[in-house]
C-alpha positions, 0 to 999 in steps of 0.5 A, spaced: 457 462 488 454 468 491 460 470 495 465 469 488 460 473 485 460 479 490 468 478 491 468 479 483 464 485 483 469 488 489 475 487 484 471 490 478 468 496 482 476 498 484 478 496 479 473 502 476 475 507 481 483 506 481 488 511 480 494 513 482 498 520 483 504 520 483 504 529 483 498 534 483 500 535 475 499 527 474 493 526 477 490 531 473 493 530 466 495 523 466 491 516 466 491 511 470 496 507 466 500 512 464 501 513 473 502 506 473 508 505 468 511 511 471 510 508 478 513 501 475 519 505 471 521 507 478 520 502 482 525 498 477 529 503 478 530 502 485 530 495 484 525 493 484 522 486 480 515 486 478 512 479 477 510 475 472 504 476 472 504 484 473 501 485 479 507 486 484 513 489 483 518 486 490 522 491 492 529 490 496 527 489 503 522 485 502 516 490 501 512 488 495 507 493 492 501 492 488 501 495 481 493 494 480 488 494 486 488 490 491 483 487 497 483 485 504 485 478 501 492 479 499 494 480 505 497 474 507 498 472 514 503 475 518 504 480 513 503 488 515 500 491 510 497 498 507 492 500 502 490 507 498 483 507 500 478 506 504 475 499 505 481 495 504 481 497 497 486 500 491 493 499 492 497 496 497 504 495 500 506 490 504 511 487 508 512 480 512 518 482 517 520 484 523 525 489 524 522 492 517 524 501 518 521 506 512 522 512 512 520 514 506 513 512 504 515 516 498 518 512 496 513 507 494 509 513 491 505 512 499 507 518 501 499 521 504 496 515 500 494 510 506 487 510 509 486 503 510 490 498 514 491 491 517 497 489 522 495 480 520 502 479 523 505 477 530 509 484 531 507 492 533 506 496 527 507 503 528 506 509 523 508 516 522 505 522 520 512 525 517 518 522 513 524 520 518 519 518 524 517 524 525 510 527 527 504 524 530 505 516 530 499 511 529 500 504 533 498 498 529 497 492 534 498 485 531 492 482 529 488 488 528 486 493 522 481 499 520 478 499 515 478 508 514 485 508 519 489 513 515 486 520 513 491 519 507 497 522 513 502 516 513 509 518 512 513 512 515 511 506 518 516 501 522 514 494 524 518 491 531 
C-alpha cells in the first residue's frame, strides 16, 4: 500500500512539473498541452501512430516516444531508453533493437533534453553530443543506467 502510495505521488509530482519545448519562443508562451499536441502533429507527420491510450506514439524503426511523463517503470526489459530529466522522470524515448542508429534526437523533440537514462538491454548503447555521431560520445554498457547522466547534451544515440 505504502509503495503504490509513493509511486502514485511520483507520477503526480512530474506530472506537475512537465513541459515540453520544442523552441525557445514555445517554451516561454506556449502551454504544456499546446507543445504536446505540436509534439504529436509532427511526430504523425513523420509516421508515427499514437496509442490508444495517448501516451505513446511509435514511430517507424521502432522508437517509441512518450507523449506524457514517465518513470524508471516503463522501461521495459531490453529496452534502452532516455528520459528529459533527472531521476528517471519526464518524457522519454525508448528503443528494443540492436542495430538501432539515430542521428537526429531532434527528431524526436530530444535534441539536448536527456539528462537521465538506463541501458536495460543486452547491447552497448552510446551517445553523442553532436547530430550525425559527431562530438564527445557517452558509452551506456548494457544493464547500467544514471540517474543525472546527460546534462541535457545528447544529439544522437546508437545501440550495438
Amino acid at each position: 500500500m505504502t509503495k503504490t502510495r509513493i509511486t502514485l505521488a511520483l507520477v503526480a509530482a512530474s506530472a506537475a512539473a512537465f513541459s515540453i519545448s520544442l523552441s525557445p519562443a514555445s517554451a516561454t508562451s506556449a502551454p504544456a498541452s499546446t507543445g504536446t499536441a505540436q509534439l504529436t502533429q509532427k511526430l504523425a507527420a513523420q509516421g508515427g501512430q499514437l496509442s490508444a491510450d495517448g501516451r505513446w506514439m511509435r514511430m517507424p524503426g521502432g522508437v517509441d516516444v512518450s507523449m506524457s511523463p514517465a518513470v524508471f517503470g516503463d522501461c521495459p526489459s531490453g529496452w534502452v531508453c532516455l528520459w528529459q530529466d533527472g531521476s528517471y522522470s519526464g518524457r522519454m524515448l525508448k528503443w528494443s533493437s540492436s542495430g538501432t542508429s539515430i542521428a537526429h534526437l531532434s527528431d524526436y523533440g530530444f535534441n539536448d533534453e536527456m539528462s537521465s537514462w538506463a541501458n536495460r538491454g543486452s547491447h552497448l548503447a552510446r551517445w553523442w553530443t553532436d547530430a550525425s555521431f559527431n562530438g564527445t560520445h557517452h558509452d551506456m554498457p548494457a544493464g547500467s543506467s544514471a540517474a543525472h547522466g546527460g546534462g541535457d547534451t545528447a544529439s544522437s544515440l546508437k545501440i550495438y
